[in-house]
C-alpha positions in Angstrom: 8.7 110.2 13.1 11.2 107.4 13.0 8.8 104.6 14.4 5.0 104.9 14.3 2.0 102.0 15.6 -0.7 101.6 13.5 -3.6 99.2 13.5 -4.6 98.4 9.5 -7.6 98.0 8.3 -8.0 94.0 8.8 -7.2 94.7 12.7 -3.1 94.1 12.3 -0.9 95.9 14.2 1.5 96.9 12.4 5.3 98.6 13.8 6.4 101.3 11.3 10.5 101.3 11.4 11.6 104.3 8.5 14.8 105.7 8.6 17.2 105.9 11.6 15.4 104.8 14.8 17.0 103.9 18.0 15.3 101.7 20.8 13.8 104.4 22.8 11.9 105.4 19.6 10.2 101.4 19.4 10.2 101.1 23.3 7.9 104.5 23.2 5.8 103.3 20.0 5.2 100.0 21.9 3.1 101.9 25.1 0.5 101.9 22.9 0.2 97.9 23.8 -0.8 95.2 21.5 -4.2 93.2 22.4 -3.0 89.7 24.3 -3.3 87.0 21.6 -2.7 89.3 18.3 -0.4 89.4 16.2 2.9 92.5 15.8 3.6 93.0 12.3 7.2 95.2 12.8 8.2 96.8 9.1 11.0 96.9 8.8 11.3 97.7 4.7 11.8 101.5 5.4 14.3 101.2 8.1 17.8 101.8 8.0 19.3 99.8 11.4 22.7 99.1 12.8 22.4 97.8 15.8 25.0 95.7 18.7 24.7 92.7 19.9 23.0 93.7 23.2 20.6 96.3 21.4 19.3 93.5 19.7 19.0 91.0 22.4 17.0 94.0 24.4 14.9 94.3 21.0 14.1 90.6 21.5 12.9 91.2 24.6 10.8 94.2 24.3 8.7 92.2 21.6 8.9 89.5 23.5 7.0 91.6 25.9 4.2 93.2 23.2 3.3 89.9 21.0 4.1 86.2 21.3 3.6 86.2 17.5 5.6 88.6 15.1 5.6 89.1 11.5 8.9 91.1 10.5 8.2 92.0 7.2 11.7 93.5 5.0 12.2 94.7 1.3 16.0 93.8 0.6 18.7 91.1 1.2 20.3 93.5 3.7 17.0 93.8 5.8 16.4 90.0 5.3 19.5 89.4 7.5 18.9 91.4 10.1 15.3 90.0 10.3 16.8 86.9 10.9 18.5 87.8 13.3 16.5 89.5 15.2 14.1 86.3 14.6 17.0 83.8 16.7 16.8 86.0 19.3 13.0 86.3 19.8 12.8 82.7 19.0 15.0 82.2 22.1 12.4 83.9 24.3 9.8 82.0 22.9 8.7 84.6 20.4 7.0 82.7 17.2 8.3 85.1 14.6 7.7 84.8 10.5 9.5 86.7 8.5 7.2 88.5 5.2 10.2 89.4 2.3 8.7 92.0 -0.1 11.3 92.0 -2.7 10.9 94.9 -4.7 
């Protein structure tokens, strides 16, 4: 499965992104619902994304609608800038967003 939710053993949610996975795939891993007040984790050091402009703002706004606090945690320079992206536009919805760089 391209994108799987799954709460780690301190209690973080955590949004598994590996391979190709569109936005129906994280829309329908996001029912699972995130607590009100905790934090999304959303990995994406497995994923392999190429998304639009609009995909990303509607990316923006489905976390926007799970968590008011994101971690997007990457692996690579390549991920790193697509986390940042995706971190103006949550920040624009009022998303506080970190991003977590793994360099391997």
């Amino acid at each position: 499965m391209p994108v799987e939710m799954i709460e780690d053993p301190v209690g973080t949610y955590v949004l598994r992104l590996v391979g190709e996975c569109t936005l129906f795939d994280i829309e329908r891993a996001l029912q699972v619902g995130v607590p009100a007040g905790k934090t999304l984790t959303v990995d994406f050091s497995g994923a392999r994304m190429d998304h639009s402009a609009f995909e990303l703002e509607r990316l923006a706004a489905i976390l926007a609608g799970v968590s008011l606090s994101l971690v997007l945690r990457t692996r690579d320079v390549l991920r790193f800038g697509f986390a940042r992206t995706i971190m103006g536009y949550c920040s624009s919805k009022g998303v506080n967003v970190r991003i977590d760089h793994l360099a391997h």
